[in-house]
N, CA, C and O of each residue as an XYZ file, in Angstrom:
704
protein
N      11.050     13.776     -5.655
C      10.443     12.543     -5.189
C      11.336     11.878     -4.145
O      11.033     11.315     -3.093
N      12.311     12.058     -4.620
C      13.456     11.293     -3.157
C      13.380     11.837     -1.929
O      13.709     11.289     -0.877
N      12.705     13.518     -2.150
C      12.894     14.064     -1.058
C      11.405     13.675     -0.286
O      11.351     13.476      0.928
N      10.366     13.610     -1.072
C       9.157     12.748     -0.566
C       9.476     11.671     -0.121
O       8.901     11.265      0.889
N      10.228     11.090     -0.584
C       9.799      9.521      0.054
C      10.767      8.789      1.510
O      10.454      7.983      2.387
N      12.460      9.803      1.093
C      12.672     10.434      2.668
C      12.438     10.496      3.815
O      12.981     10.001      4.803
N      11.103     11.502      3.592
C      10.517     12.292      4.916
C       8.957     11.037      5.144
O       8.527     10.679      6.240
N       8.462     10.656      3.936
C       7.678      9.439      4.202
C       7.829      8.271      4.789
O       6.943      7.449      5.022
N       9.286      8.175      5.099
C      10.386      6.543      5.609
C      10.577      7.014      6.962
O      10.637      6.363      8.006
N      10.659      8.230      6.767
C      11.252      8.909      8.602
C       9.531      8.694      9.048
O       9.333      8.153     10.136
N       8.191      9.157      8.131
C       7.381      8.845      9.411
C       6.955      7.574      9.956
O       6.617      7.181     11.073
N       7.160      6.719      8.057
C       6.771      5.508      8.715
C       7.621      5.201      9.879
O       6.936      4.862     10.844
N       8.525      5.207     10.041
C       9.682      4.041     10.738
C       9.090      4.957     12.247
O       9.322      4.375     13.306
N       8.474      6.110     12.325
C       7.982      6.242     13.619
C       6.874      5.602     13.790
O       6.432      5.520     14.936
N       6.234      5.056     12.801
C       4.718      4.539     13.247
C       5.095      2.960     13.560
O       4.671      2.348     14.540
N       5.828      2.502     12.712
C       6.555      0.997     12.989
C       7.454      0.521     14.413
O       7.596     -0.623     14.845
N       8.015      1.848     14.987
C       8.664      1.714     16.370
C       7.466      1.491     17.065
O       7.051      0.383     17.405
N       6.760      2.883     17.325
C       5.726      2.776     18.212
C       4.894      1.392     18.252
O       4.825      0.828     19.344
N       4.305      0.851     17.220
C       3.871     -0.063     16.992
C       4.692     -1.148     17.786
O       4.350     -1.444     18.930
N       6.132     -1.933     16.978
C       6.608     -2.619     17.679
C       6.991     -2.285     19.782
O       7.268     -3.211     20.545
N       6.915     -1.228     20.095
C       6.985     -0.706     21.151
C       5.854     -1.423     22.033
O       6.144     -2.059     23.046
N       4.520     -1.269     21.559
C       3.821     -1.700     22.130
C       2.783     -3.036     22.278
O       1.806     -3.348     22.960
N       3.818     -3.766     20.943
C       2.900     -4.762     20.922
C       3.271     -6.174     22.385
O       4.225     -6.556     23.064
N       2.279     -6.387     22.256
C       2.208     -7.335     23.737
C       1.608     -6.464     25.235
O       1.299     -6.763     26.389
N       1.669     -5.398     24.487
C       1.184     -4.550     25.602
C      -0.551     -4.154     26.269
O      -0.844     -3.644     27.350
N      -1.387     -4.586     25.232
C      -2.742     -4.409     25.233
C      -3.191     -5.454     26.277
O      -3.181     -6.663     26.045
N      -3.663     -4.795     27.671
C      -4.735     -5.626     28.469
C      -5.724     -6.251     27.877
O      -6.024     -7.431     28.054
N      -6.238     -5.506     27.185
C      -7.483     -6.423     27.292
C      -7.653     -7.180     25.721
O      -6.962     -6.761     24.792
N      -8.388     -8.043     25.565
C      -8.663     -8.672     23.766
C      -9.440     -7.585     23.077
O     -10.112     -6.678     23.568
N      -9.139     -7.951     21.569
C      -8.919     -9.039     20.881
C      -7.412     -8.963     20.736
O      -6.982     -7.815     20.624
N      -6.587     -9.866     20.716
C      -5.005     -9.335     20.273
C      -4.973    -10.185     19.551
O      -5.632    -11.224     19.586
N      -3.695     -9.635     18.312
C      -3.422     -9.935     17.023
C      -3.201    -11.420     16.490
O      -3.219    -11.490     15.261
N      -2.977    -12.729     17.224
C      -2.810    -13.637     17.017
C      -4.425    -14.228     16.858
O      -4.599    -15.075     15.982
N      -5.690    -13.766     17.748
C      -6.932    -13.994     17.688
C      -7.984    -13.033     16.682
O      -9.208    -13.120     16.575
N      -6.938    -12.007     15.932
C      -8.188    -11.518     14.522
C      -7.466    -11.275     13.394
O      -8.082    -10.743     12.471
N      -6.278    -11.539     13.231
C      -5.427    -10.964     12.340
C      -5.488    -12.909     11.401
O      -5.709    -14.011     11.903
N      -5.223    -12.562     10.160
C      -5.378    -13.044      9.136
C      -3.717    -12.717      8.287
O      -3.267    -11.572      8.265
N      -2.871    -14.046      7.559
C      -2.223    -13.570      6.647
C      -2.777    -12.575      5.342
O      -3.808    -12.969      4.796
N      -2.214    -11.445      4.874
C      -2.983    -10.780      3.984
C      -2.675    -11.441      2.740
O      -1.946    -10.791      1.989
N      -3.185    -12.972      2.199
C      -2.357    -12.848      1.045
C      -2.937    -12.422     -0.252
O      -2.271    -12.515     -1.284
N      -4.032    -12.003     -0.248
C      -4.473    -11.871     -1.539
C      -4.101     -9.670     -1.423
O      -3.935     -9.091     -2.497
N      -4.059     -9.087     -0.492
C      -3.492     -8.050     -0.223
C      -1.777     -8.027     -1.043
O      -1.214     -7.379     -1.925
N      -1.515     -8.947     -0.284
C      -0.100     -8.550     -0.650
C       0.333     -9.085     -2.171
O       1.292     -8.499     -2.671
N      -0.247    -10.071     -2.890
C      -0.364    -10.185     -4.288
C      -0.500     -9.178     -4.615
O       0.453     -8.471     -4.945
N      -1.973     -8.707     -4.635
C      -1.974     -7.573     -5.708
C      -1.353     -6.487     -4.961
O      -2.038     -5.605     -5.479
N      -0.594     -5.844     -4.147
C       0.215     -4.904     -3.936
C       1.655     -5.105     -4.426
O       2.208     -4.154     -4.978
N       2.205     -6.085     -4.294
C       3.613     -6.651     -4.781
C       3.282     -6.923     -6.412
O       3.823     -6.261     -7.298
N       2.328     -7.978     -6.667
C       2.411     -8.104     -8.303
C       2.336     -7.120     -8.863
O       3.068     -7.161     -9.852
N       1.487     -5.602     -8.708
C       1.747     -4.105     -8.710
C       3.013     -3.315     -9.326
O       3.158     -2.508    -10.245
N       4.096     -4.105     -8.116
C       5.552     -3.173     -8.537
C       6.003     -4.374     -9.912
O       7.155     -4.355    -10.343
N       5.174     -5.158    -10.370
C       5.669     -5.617    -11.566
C       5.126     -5.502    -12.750
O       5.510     -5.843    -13.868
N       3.853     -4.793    -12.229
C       2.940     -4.407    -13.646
C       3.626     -3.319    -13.880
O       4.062     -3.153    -15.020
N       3.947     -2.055    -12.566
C       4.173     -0.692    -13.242
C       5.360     -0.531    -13.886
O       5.785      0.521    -14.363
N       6.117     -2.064    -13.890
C       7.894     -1.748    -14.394
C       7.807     -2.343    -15.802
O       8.521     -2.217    -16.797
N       6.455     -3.180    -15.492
C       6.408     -3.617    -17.320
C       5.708     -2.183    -18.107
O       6.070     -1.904    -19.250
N       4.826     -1.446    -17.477
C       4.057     -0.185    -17.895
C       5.247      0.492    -18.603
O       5.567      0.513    -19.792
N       5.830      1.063    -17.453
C       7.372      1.967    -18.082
C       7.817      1.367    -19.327
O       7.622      1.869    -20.434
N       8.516      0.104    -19.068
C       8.768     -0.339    -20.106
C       8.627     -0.325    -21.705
O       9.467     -0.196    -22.595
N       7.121     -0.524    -21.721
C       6.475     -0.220    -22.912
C       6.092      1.625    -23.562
O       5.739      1.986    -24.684
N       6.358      2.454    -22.279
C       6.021      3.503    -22.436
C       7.538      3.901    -23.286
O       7.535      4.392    -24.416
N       8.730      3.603    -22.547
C      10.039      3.808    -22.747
C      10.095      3.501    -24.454
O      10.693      4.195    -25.276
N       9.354      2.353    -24.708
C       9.895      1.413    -26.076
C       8.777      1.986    -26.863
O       8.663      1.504    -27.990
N       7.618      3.237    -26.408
C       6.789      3.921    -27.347
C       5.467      3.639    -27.607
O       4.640      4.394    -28.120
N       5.259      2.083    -27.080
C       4.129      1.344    -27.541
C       2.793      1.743    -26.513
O       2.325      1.150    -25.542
N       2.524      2.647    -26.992
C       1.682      3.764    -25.791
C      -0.160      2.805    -25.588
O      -0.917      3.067    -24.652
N      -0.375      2.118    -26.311
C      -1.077      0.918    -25.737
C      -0.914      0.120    -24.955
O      -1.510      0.131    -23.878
N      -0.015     -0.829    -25.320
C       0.323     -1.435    -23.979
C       1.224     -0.943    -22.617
O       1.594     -1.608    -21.650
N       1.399      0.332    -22.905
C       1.532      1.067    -21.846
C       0.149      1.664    -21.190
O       0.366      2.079    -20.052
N      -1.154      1.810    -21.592
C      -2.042      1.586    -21.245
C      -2.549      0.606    -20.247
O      -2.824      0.740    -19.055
N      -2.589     -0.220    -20.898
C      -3.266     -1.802    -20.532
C      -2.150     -2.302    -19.587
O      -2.511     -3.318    -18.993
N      -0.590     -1.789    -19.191
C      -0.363     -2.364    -17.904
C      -0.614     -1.193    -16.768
O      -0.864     -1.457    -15.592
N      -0.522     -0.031    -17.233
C      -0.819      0.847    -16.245
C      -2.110      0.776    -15.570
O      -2.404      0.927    -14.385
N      -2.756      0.532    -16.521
C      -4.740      0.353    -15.613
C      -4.184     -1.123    -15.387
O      -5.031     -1.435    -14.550
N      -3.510     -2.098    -15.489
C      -3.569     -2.675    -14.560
C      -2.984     -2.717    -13.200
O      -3.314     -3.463    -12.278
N      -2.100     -1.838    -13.213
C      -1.502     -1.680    -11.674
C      -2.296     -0.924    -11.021
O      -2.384     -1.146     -9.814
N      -3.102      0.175    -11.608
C      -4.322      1.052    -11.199
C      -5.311      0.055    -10.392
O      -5.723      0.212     -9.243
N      -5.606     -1.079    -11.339
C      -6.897     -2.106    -11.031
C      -6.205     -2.590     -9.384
O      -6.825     -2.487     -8.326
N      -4.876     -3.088     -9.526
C      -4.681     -3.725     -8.209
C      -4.125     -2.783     -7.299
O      -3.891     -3.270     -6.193
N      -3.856     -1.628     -7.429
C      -3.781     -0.678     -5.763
C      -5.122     -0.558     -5.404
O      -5.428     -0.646     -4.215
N      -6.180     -0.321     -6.482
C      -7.907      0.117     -6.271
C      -8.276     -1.562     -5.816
O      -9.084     -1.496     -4.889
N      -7.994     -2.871     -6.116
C      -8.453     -4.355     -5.483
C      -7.326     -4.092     -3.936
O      -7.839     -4.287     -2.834
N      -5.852     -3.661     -4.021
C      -5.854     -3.619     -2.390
C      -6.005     -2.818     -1.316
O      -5.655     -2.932     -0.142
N      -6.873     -1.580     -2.213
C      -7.702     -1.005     -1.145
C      -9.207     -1.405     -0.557
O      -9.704     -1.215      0.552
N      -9.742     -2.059     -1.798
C     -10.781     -3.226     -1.433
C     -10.489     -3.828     -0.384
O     -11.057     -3.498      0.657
N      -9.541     -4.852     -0.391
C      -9.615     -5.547      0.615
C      -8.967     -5.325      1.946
O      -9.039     -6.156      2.852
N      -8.333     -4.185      2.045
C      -8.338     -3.667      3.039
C      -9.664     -2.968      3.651
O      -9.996     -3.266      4.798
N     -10.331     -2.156      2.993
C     -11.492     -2.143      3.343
C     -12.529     -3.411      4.151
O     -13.241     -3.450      5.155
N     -12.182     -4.226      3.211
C     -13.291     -6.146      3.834
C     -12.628     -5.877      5.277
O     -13.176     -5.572      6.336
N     -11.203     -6.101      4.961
C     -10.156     -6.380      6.176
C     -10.783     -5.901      7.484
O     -11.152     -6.756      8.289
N     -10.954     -4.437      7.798
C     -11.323     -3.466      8.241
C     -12.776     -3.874      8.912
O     -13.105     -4.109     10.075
N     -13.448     -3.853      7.751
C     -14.891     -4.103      8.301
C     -15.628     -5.596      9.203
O     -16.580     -5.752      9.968
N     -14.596     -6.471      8.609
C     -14.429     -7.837      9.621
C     -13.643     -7.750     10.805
O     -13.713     -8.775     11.484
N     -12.847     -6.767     11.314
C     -11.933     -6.633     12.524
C     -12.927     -5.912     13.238
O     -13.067     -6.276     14.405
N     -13.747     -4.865     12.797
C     -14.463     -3.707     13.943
C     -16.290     -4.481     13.977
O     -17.139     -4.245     14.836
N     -16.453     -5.487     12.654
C     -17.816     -5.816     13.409
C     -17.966     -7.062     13.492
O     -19.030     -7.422     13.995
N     -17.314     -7.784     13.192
C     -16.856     -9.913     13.633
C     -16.022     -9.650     14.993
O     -16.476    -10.201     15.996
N     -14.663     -8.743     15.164
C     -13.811     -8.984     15.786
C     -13.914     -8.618     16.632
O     -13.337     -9.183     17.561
N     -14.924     -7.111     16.965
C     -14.989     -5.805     18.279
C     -13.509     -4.788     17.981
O     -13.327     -3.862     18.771
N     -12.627     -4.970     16.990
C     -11.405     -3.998     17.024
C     -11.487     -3.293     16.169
O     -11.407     -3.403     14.945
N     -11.745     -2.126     17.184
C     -11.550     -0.691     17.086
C     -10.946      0.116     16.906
O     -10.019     -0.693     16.901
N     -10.125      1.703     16.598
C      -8.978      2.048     17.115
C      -8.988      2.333     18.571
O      -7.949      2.636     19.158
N     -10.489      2.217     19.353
C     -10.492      2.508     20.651
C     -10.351      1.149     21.607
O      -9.961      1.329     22.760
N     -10.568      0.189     21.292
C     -10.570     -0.588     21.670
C      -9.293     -0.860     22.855
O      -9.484     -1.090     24.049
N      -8.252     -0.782     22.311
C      -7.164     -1.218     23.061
C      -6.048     -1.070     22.478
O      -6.217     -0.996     21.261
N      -4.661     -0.968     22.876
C      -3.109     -0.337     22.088
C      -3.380     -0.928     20.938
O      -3.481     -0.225     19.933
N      -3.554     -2.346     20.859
C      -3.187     -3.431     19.705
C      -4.162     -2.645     18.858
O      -3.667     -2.437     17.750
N      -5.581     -2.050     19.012
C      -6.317     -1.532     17.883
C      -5.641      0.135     17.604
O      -5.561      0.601     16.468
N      -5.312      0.691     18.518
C      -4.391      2.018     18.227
C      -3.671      1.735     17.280
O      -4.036      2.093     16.160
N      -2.575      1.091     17.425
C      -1.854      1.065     16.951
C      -1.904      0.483     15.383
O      -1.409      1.208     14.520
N      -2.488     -0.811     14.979
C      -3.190     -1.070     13.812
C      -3.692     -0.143     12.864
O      -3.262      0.150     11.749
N      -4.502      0.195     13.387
C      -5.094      0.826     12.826
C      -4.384      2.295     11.996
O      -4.613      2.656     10.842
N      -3.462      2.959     13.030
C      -2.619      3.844     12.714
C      -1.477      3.874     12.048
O      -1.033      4.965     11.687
N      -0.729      2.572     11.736
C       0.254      1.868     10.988
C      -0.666      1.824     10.006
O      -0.757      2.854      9.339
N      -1.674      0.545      9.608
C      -2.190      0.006      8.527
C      -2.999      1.204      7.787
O      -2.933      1.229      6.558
N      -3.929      2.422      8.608
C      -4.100      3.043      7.714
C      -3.102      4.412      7.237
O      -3.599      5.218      6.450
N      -1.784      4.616      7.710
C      -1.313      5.196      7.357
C      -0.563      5.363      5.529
O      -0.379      6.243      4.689
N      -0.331      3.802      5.716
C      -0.279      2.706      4.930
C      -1.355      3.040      3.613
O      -0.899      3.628      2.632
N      -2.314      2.768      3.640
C      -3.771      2.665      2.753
C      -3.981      3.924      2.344
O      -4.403      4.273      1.242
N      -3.526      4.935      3.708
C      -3.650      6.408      2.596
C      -2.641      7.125      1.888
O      -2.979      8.238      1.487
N      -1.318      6.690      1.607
C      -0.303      6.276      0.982
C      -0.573      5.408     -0.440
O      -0.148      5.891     -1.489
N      -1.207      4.265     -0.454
C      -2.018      3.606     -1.617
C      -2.860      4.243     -2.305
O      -3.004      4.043     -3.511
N      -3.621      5.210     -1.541
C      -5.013      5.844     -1.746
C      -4.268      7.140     -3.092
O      -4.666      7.484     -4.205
N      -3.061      7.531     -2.247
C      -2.689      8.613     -2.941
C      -2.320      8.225     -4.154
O      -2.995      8.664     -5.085
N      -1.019      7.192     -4.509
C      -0.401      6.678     -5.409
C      -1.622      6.060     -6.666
O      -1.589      6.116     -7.895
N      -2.867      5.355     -5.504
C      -4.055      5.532     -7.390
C      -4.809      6.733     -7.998
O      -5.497      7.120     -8.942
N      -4.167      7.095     -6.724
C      -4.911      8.924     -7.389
C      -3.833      9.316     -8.725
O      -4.023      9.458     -9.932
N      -2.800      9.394     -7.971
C      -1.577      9.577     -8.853
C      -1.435      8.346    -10.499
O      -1.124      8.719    -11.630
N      -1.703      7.236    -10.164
C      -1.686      6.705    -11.446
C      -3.079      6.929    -12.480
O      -3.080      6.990    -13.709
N      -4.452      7.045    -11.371
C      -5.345      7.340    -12.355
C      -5.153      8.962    -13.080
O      -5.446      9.090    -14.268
N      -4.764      9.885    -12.467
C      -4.141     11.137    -13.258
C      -3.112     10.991    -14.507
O      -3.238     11.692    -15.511
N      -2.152     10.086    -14.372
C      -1.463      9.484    -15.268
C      -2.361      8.760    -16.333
O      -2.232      9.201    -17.475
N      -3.249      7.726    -16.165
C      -4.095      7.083    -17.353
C      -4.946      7.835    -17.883
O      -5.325      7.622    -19.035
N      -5.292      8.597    -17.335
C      -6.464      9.623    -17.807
C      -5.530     10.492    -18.997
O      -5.595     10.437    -20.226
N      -4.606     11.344    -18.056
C      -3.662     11.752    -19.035
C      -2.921     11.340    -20.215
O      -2.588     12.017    -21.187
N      -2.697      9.963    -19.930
C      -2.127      9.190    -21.299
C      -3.513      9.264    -22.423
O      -3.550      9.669    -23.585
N      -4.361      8.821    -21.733
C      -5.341      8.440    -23.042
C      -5.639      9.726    -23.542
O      -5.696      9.674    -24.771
N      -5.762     10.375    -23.290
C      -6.347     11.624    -23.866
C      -4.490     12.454    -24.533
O      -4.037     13.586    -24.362
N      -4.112     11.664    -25.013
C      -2.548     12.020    -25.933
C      -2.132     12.891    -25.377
O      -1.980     13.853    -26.130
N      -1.675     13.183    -23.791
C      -1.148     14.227    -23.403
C       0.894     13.490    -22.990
O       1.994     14.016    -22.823
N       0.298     11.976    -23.006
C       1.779     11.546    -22.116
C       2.130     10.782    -23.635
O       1.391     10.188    -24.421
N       3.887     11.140    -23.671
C       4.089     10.196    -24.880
C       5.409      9.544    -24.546
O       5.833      9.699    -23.401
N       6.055      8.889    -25.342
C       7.285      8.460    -25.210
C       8.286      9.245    -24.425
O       9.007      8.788    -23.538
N       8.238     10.747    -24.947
C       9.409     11.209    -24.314
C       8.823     11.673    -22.732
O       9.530     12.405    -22.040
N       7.906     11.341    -22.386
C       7.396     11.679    -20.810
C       8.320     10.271    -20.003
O       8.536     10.585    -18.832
N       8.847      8.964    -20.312
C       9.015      8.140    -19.831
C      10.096      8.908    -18.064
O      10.012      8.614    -16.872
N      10.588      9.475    -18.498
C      11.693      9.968    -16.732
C      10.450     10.510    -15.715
O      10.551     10.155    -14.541
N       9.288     11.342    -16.082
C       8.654     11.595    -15.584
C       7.721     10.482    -14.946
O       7.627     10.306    -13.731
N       7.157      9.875    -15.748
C       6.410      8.429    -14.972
C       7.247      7.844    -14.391
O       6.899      7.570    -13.242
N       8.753      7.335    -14.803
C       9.444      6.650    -13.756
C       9.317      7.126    -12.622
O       9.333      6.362    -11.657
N       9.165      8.449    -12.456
C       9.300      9.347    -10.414
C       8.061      8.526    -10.098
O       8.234      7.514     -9.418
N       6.964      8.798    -10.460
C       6.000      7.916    -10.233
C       5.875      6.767     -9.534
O       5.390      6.402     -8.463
N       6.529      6.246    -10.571
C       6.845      4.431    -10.195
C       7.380      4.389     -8.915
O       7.117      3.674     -7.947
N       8.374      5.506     -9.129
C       9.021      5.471     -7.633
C       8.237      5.170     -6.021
O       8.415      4.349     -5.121
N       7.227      6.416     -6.268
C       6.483      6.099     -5.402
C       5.728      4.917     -4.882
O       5.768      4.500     -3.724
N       4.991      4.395     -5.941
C       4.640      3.103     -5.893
C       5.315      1.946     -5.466
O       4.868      1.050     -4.749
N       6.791      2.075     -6.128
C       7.403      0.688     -5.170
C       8.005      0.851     -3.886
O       8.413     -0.045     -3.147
N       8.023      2.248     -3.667
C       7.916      3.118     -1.962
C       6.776      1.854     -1.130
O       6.936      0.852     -0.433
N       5.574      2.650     -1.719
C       4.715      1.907     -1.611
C       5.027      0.182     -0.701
O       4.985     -0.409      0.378
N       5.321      0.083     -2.068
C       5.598     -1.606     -1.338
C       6.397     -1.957     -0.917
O       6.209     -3.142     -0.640
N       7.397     -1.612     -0.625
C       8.486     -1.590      0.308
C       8.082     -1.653      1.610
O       8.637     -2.294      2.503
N       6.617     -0.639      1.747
C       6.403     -0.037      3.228
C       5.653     -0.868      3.819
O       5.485     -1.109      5.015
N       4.927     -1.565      2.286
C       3.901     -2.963      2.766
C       4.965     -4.378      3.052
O       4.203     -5.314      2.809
N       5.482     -4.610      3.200
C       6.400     -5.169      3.255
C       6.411     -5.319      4.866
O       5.809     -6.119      5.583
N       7.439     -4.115      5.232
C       7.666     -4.097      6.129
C       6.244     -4.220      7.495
O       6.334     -4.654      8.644
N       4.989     -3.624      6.732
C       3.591     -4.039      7.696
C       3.790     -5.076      7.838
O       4.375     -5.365      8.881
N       3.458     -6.084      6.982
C       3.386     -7.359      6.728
C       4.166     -8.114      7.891
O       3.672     -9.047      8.525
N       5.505     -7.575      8.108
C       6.436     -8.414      8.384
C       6.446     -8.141     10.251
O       6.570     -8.929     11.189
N       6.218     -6.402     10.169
C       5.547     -6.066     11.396
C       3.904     -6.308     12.079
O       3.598     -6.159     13.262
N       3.565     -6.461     11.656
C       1.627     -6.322     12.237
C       1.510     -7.931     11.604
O       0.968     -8.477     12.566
N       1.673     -8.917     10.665
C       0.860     -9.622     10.804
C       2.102    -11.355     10.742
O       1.799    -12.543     10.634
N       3.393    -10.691     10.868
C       4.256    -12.041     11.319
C       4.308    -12.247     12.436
O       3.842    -13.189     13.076
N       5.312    -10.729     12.998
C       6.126    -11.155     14.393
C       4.887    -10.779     15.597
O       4.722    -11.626     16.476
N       3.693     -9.020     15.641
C       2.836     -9.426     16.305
C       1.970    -10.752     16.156
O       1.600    -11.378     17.150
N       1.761    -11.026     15.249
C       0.526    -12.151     15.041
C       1.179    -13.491     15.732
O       0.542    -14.538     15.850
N       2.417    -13.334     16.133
C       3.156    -14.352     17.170
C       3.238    -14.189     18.289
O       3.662    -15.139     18.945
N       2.906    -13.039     18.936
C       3.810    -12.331     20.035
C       2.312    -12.549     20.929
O       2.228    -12.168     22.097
């Protein structure tokens, strides 16, 4: 997993240059200060996330394979609510806003950061719903806990990377 998430940091940080590379650069509108939105109900449930899955472990670690349940589908519930609203996100930028990925750099580039992003999320609920499925059906038990931690790993990868979107695509462009 370290070696995944590695080679996942080396691509983001190329999609995050390019990005910062070109922002301010788009001739023509819409640019990011005129469609971009703080994400905050995005970044709740992506961040409150890396605190459900550390209480999940937790309980998995201490045996109590129920409420290791009931926090794991809930970190499940909120990567699957912030792919929702990335989705809304999405669908209000290309038919309220006109932004496209063709549109112009600022939509290139968006689009190619943010969904690089989302299919990274996409994977990690794949990965936890394989995990809940698997727990309930008595395949994961106490002594699986090192194995779900790699997991976790990914996930707060995850938000680390949202983080850094956030701080790239909707602070310093959404100023610029």
């Amino acid at each position: 997993m370290v070696l995944v998430i590695t080679t996942e940091s080396a691509l983001f940080i190329i999609f995050v240059v390019a990005y910062l590379f070109y922002i301010g650069k788009s001739l023509i509108p819409p640019y990011p200060h005129q469609v971009l939105e703080f994400p905050w109900l995005g970044s709740i449930l992506l961040f409150g996330s890396s605190g459900t899955i550390m209480v999940a472990e937790r309980h998995l670690k201490r045996g109590a394979i129920d409420r290791f349940h009931l926090w794991w589908a809930i970190t499940l519930a909120c990567g699957v609510g912030f792919l929702i609203w990335t989705i809304s996100e999405w669908l209000k930028l290309i038919y309220k806003d006109g932004l496209t990925i063709a549109t112009n750099l600022f939509g290139s580039t968006f689009y190619s950061l943010v969904g690089l992003h989302a299919s990274h999320v996409l994977v990690g609920a794949i990965l936890l719903s394989i995990i809940l499925v698997a727990s309930l059906r008595g395949k994961i038990r106490h002594r699986h806990h090192e194995h779900i931690e790699i997991i976790s790993w990914y996930w707060h990868f995850v938000d680390c990377v949202w983080a850094v979107v956030v701080t790239v695509v909707y602070i310093i462009s959404a100023k610029s």
